[in-house]
C-alpha positions in Angstrom: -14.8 -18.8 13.3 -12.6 -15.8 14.3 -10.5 -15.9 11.3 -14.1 -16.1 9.1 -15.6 -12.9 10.9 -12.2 -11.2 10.2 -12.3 -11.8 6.7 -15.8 -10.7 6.3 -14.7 -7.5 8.1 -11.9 -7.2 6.3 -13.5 -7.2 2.7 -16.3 -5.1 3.8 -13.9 -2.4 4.6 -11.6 -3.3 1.7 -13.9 -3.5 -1.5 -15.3 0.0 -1.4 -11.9 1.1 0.3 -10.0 -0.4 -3.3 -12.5 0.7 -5.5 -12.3 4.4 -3.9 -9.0 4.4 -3.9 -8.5 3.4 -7.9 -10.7 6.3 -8.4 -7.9 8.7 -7.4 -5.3 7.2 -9.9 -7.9 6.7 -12.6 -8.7 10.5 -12.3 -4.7 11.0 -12.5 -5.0 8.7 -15.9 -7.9 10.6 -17.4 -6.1 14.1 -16.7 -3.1 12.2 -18.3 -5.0 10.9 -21.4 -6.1 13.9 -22.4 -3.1 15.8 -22.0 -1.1 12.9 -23.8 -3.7 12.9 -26.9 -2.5 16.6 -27.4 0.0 17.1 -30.2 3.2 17.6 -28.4 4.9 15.8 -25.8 6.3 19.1 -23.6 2.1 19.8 -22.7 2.3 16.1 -20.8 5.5 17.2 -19.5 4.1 20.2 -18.1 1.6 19.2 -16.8 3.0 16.1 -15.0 6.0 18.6 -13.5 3.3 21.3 -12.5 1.2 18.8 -11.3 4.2 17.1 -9.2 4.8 20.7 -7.3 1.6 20.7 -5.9 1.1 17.2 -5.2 4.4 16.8 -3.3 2.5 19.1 -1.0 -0.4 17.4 -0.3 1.7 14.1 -0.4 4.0 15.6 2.3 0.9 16.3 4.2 -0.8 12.9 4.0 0.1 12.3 7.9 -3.0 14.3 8.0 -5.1 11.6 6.5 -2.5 8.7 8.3 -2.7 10.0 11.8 -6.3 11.4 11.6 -7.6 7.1 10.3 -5.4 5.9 13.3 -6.5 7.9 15.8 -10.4 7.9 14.7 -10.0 3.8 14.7 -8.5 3.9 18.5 -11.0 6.8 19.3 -13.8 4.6 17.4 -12.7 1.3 19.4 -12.9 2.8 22.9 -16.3 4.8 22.4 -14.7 8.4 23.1 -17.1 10.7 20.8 -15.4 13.3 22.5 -12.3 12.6 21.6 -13.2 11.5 17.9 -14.2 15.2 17.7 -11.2 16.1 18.6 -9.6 14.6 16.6 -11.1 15.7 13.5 -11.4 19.7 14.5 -7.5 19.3 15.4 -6.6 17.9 11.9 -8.7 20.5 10.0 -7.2 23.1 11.7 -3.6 22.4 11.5 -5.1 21.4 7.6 -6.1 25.1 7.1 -3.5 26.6 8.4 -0.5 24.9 6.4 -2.8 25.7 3.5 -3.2 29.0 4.0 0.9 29.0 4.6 1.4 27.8 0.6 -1.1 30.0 -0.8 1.2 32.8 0.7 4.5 31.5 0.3 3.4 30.7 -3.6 5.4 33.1 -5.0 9.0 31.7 -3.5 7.9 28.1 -4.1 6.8 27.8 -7.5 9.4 29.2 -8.9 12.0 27.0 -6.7 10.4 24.0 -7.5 10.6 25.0 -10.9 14.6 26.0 -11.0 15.0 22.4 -9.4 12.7 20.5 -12.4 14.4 21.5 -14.9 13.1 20.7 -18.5 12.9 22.2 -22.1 11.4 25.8 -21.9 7.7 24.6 -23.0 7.9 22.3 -20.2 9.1 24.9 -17.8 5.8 27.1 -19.1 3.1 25.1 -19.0 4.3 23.6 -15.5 3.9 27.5 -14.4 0.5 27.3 -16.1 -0.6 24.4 -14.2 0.4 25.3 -10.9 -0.1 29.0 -10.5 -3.8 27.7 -10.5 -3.9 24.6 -8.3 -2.1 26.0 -5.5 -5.3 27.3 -5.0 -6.7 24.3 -3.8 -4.5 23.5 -1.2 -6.5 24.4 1.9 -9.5 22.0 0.2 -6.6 19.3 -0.5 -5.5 19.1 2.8 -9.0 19.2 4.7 -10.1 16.7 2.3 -7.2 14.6 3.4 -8.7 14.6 7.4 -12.5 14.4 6.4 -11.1 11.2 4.3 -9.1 9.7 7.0 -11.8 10.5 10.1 -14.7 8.7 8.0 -12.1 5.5 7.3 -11.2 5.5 10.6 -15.0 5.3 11.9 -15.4 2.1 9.2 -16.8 4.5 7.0 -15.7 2.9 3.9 -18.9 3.3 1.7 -18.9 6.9 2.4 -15.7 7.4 1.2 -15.7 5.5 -1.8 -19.2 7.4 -3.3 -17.6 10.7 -1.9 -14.3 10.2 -3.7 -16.6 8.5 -6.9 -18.2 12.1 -6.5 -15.6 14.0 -6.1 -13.8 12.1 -9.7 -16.9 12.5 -11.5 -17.0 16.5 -11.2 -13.5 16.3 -12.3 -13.6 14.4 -15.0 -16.6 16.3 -16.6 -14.8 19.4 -16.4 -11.6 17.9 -17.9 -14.1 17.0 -20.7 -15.5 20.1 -20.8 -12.3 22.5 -20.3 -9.7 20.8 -22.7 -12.1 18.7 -25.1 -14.9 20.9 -25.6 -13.1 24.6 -24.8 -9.4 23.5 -25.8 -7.5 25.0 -22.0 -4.9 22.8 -22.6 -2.9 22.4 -19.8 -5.0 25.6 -17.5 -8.5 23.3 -18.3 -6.9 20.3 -16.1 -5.9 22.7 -13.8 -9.1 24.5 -13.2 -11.1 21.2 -13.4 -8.9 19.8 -10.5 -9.3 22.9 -8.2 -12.9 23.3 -8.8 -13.1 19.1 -7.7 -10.9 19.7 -4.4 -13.4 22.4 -3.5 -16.2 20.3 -4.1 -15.2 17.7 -2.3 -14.5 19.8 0.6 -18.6 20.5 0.7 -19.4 17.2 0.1 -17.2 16.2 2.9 -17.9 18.4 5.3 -21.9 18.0 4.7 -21.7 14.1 4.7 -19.9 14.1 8.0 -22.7 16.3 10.1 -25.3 14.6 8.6 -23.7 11.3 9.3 -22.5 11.7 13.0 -25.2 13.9 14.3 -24.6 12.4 17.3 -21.4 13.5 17.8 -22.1 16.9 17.2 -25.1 16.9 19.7 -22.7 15.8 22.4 -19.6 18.3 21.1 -22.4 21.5 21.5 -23.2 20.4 24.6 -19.3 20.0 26.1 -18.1 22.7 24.0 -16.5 24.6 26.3 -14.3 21.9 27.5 -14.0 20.8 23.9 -12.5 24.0 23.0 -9.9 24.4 26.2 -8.5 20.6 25.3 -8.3 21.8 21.8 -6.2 24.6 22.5 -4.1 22.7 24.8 -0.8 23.2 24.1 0.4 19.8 25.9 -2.5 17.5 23.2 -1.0 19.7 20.4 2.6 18.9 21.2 1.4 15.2 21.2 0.0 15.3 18.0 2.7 17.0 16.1 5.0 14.6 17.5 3.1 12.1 16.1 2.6 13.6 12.6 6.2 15.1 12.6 7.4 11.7 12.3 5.0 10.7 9.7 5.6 13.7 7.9 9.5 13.0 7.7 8.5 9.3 6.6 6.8 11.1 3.8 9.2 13.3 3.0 11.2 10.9 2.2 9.3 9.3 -0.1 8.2 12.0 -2.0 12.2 13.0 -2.4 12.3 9.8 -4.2 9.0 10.3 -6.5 10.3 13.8 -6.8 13.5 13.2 -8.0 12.3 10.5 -10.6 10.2 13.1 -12.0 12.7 16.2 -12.4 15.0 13.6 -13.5 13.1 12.1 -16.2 13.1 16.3 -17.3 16.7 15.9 -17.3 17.3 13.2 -19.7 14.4 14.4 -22.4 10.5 15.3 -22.8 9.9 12.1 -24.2 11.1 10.4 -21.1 9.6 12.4 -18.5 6.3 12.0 -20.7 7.1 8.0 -20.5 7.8 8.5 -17.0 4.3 10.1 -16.3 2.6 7.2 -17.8 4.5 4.6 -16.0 4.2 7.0 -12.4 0.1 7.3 -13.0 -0.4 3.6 -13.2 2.4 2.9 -10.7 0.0 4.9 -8.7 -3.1 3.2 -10.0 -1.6 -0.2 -8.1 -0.6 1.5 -5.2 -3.8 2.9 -4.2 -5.7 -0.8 -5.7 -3.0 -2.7 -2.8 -3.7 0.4 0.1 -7.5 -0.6 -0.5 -6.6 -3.6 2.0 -4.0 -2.0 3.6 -6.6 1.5 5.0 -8.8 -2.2 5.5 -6.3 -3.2 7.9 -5.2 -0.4 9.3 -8.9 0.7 10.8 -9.5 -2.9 12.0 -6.3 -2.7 13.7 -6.7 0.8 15.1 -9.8 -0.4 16.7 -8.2 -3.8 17.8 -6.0 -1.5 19.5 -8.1 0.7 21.0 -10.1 -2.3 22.4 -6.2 -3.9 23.8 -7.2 -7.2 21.7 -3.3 -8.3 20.8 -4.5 -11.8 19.4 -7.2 -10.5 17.0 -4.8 -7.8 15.8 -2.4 -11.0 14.9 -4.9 -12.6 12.6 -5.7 -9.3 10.8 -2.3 -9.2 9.7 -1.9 -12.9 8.3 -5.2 -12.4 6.3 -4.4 -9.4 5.1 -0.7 -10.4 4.0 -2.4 -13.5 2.4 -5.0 -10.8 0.5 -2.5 -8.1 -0.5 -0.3 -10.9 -2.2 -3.1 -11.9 -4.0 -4.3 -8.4 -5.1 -0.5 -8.3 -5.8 -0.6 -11.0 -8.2 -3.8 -10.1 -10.1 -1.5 -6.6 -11.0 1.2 -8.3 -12.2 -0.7 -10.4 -14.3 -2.9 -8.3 -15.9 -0.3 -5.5 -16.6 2.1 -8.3 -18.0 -0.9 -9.2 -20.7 -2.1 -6.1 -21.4 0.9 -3.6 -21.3 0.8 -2.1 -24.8 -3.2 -1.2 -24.5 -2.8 0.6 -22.0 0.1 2.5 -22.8 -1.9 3.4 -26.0 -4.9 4.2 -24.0 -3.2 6.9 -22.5 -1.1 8.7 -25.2 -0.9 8.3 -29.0 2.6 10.1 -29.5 4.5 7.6 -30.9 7.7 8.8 -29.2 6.4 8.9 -25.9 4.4 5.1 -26.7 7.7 3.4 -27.6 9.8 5.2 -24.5 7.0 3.7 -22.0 6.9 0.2 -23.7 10.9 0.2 -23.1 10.5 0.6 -19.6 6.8 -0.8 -18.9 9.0 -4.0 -17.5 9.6 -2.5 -14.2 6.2 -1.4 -13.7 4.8 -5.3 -13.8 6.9 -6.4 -11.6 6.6 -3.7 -9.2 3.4 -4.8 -7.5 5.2 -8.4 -6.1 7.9 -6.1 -5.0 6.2 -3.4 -3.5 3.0 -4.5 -1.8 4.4 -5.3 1.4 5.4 -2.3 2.7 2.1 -1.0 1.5 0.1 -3.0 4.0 2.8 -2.7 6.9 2.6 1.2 6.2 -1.4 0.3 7.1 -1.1 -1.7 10.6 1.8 1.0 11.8 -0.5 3.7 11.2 -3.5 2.0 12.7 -0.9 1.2 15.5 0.5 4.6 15.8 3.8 3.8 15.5 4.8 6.2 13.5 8.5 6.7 14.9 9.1 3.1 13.1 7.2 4.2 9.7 10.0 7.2 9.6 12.8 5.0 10.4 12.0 2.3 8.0 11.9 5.0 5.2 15.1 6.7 6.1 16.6 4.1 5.2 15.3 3.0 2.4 16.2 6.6 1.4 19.0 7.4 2.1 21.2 4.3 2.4 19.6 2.1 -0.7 17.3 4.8 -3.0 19.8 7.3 -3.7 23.1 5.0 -3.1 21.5 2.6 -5.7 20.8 5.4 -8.6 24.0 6.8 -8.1 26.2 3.5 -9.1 24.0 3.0 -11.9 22.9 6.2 -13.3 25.0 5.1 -16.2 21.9 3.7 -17.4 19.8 6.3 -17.8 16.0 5.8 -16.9 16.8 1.7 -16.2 18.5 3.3 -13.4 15.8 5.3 -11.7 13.8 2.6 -12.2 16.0 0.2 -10.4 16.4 2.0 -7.5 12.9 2.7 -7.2 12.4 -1.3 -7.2 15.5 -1.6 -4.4 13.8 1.3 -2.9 10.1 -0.4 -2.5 11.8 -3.8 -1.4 13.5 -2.1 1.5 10.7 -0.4 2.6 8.5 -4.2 2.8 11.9 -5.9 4.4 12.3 -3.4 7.6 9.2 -2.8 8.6 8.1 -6.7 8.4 11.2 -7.5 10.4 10.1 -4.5 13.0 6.7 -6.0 13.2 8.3 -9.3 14.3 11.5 -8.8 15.9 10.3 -5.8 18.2 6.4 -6.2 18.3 5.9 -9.5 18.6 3.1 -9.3 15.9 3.6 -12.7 14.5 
């Protein structure tokens, strides 16, 4: 009976939480569709480099949305409104701030990131183009990332997914408008992305006072101690600790997607176009597979925050047993219907025949990969960040890199391989963590 109630809990969070999450690959797709129905490969190029230097940032920054969903669940199990406050003024501050950091650093990381891409000279301009103008939307980005994780964590799921459906909407009307209907080019995905972040920020910010009245009532009337624990120096210490190890996890991984993209530039535009493809529906599964994983992850948050060791044991069997299946269904459909897609998304015969020689490695990549997907899920819930970070280093350093290196020989195969080894790694140590030194099955 147990395992039935945790199963219905687990798809109630997990069904709007997939179907919100494909929305953020899809909108990645769309932008990359009508780039890649433009006549020359170097504008997908751009834009996929431009858009990889201001991604990497928000990526880097996603232990705002990881620690924000874990400590909201625990928060959320115990009943502390108080703290659940806290815990969302604390991440949009730090979110601001860091934000505000890029905006005026801009002008000696752009054109670093850009010296380190690489690419033909068309590529190198229209990756300018494209993020002079996002980098804009950084502060928004990074907020949206806490607003998203604080609603997940307070089994929120609905409200995410139409807020992210919302959000993708705005977008993709204006990437309609801007390159189809005004021909921007590369600047009209831009601008449609920054205007969407900032949207998404009002949206966000409206749908959580509305929604948790409640919790505001009760902030108003404690605010004064509210404010003296948020400026103590002794909870902010415990909270960077916290994120500086998730942040370091994600370093590391966006080193790897970074370095797959700048060196796809290397070896041609047709390859780093090929590259985009494969990386945007690459990123379509991942975010499908974290649907159950940000599932688990809240239910075991609150498990936690409620000290129930046995229930959060069944939420990881089901949710292994799920993410496999989800797993499958990828491979499958990918498998069958490789060459539409590809076509779907660009018409440049070049950059159609590049991806189909390397669309291999993309269907197997969900079997491969969607383990350490869910185990990056119940750590985060758990807090056990310091094991996320480890687990990554790792599979960094001592397989991603040592891998490309002995075969780089091959060219793109290569990258691709180590990406696999890379993914596979990731799954291995964390699942022997989870038994070996949690005891969680």
């Amino acid at each position: 009976m147990q395992q039935n109630s945790i199963n219905r809990q687990l798809f109630v969070l997990a069904i709007p939480m997939i179907l919100s999450n494909i929305t953020v690959p899809l909108l990645g797709l769309v932008d990359t569709a009508v780039i890649g129905h433009l006549s020359h490969a170097y504008y997908l190029g751009g834009s996929s480099v431009g858009a990889m230097i201001i991604t990497v940032i928000t990526w880097l920054c996603g232990f705002l949305r990881m620690s924000t969903t874990g400590l909201a669940a625990q928060r959320f199990g115990a009943k502390d409104k108080e703290g659940s406050i806290l815990v969302l003024l604390r991440g949009l501050l730090v979110a601001f701030i860091i934000g505000i950091s890029v905006i005026m650093l801009q002008g000696i990381y752009i054109p670093s990131a850009l010296y380190l891409a690489g690419g033909s000279e068309q590529v190198q301009l229209y990756a300018l183009q494209y993020s002079e103008i996002r980098i804009w939307g950084v502060p928004a980005a990074l907020a949206n990332l806490v607003l998203l994780g604080w609603l997940l964590g307070h089994h929120q799921a609905k409200t995410v997914m139409w807020l992210l459906i919302a959000t993708n909407l705005i977008n993709l009307s204006l990437d309609i408008l801007f390159v189809v209907y005004w021909d921007w080019k590369v600047a009209g995905v831009a601008y449609a992305t920054l205007i969407a972040e900032y949207s998404s920020l009002v949206l966000g910010l409206l749908v959580t006072f509305f929604s948790f009245k409640g919790y505001w009532q009760q902030a108003v009337e404690h605010a004064q101690a509210l404010m003296q624990k948020l400026a103590s120096i002794v909870a902010m210490k415990r909270y960077l600790k916290l994120n500086s190890d998730i942040l370091i996890r994600t370093l590391c991984l966006q080193v790897c997607f970074v370095f797959i993209t700048f060196q796809g530039a290397r070896l041609g535009d047709n390859i780093v176009a090929a590259n985009a493809i494969l990386m945007n529906f690459l990123l379509f599964i991942s975010f499908g597979l974290d649907g159950i994983a940000n599932a688990a992850e809240v239910m075991v948050g609150k498990a936690y925050g409620q000290a129930k060791k046995l229930r959060i044991r069944i939420i990881i069997w089901l949710s292994l047993k799920w993410t496999l299946a989800v797993a499958v269904l990828y491979t499958v459909g990918f498998w069958l219907f490789d060459d539409q897609l590809i076509n779907l998304i660009s018409d440049i015969p070049e950059v159609v025949s590049t991806a189909q020689e390397y669309v291999f490695w993309l269907i197997i990549l969900p079997l491969l990969a969607c383990w350490c997907y869910l185990f990056d899920g119940i750590y985060i819930g758990l807090t056990q960040a310091k094991a996320m970070r480890n687990s990554m280093m790792f599979s960094t350093l001592l397989c991603f890199f040592p891998v490309w290196f002995v075969l780089q020989s091959l060219g793109n195969h290569g990258l691709w391989v180590a990406f696999s080894v890379f993914m596979v790694a990731r799954g291995i140590t964390l699942g022997w963590h989870a038994k070996a030194k949690l005891k969680l099955y």
